[in-house]
C-alpha positions as CSV (number, residue, x, y, z in Angstrom):
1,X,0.0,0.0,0.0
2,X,2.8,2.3,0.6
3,X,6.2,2.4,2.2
4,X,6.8,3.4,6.0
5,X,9.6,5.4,6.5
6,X,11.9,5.0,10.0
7,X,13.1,8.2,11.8
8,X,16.3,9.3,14.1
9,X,15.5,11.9,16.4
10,X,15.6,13.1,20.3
11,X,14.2,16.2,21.9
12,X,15.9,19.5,22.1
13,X,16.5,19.3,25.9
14,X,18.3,15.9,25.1
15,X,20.5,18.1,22.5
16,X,21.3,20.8,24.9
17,X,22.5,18.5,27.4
18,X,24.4,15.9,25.6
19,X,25.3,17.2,22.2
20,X,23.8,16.1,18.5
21,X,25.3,13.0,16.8
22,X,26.7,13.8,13.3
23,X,27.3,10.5,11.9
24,X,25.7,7.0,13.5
25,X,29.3,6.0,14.9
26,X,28.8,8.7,17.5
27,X,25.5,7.1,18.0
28,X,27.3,4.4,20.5
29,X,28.5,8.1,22.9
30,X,24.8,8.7,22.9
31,X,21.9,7.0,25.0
32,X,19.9,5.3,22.6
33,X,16.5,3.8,23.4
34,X,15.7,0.3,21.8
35,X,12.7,-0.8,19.4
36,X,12.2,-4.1,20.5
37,X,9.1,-4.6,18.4
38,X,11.3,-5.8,15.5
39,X,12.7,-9.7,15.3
40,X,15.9,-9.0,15.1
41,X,18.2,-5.8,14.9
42,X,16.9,-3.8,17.9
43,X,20.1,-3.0,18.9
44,X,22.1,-2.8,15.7
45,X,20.5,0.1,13.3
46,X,20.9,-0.1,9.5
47,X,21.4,2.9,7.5
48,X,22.0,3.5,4.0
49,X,24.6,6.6,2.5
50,X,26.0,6.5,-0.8
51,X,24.5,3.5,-1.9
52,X,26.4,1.6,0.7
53,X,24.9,-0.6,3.3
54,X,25.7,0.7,7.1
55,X,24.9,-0.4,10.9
56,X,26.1,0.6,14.1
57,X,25.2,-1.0,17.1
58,X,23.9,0.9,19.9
59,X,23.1,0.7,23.7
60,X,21.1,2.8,26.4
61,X,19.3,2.6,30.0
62,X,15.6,1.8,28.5
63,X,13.8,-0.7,25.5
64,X,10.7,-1.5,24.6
65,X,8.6,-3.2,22.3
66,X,5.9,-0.1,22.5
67,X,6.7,2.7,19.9
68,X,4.7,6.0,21.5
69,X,6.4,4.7,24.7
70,X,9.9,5.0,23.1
71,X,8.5,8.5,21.5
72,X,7.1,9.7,25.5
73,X,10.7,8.9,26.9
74,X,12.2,11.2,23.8
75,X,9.9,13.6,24.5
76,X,10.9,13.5,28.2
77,X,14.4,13.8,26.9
78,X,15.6,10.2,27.6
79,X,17.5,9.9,24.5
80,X,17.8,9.2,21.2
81,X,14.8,7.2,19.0
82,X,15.1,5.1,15.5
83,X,11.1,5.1,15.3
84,X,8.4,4.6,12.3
85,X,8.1,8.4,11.4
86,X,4.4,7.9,11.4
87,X,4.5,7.3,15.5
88,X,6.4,10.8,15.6
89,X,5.3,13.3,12.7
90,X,3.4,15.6,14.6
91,X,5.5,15.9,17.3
92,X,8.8,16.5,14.6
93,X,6.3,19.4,13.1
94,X,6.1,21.1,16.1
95,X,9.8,20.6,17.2
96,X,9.4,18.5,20.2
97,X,11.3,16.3,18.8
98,X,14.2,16.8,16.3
99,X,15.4,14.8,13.5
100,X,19.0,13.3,13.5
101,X,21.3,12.3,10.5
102,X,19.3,12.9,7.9
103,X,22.3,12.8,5.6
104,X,21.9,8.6,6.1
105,X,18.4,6.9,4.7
106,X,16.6,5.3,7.2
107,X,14.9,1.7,7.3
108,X,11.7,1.7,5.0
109,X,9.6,-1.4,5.9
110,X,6.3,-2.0,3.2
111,X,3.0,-1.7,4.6
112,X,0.6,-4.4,3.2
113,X,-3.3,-5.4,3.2
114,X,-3.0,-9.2,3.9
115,X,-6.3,-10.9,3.0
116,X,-7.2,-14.9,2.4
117,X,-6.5,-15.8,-1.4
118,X,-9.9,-16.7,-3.2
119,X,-10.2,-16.6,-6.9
120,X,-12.7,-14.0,-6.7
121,X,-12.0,-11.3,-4.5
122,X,-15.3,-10.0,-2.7
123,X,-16.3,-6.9,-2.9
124,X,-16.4,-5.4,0.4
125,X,-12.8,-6.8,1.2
126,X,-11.8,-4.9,-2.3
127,X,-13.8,-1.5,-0.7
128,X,-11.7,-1.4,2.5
129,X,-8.1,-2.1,1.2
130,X,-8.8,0.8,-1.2
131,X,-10.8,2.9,1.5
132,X,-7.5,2.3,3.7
133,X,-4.8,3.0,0.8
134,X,-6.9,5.9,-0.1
135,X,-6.7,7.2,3.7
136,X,-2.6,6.6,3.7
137,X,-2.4,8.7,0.4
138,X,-4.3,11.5,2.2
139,X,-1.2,11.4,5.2
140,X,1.9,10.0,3.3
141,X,3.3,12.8,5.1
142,X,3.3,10.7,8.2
143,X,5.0,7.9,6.6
């Protein structure tokens, strides 16, 4: 349906105190707050720059497999976040929180309408997938 793209950021009272990364090596100076939703990796971020494949793995004081609870601690100033942008956007519009290294790309994971294979597709479960791809294309912002 579309593509969710991931986000580095912290707060500004985080900055003030502890200084803004510039590349994701000096990610391992900084606390960094772990994603543990994902399988595997929650520790060890992947980047891309230049074409080329990058990770760096990172540590802090707090994890969690709860994205807004990751994004309440940044807000808080607890540290540095590698979030789904959609589970941050509004706070990144009104500068609570700030993005970091956005000279590196950032994971992009799909987002997909799963549905039970039939050979003809009914109707109403046709309606809602485009109902809900319609309502992402109104906020790709967020993703």
């Amino acid at each position: 349906m579309l593509n969710s793209h991931w986000v580095v950021c912290c707060s500004p009272a985080y900055i003030a105190k502890f200084g803004q990364p510039a590349t994701i090596e000096e990610l391992t100076q900084h606390n960094c707050l772990a994603y543990t939703y994902q399988d595997k990796g929650a520790y060890d971020l992947r980047f891309v720059r230049d074409g080329q494949d990058l990770s760096v793995h990172i540590s802090g004081n707090f994890s969690t497999n709860n994205a807004q609870v990751l994004r309440q601690a940044a807000l808080a100033g607890g540290g540095i976040v590698y979030v789904p942008k959609v589970s941050v956007h509004e706070d990144l519009q009104q500068g609570r929180l700030l993005p970091l290294l956005s000279d590196y790309q950032t994971r992009i994971l799909g987002i997909y309408a799963l549905y039970t294979y039939t050979r003809h597709q009914p109707a109403k479960v046709k309606l809602l997938i485009e109902y809900i791809a319609a309502a992402f294309e109104q906020r790709k912002e967020y993703f």
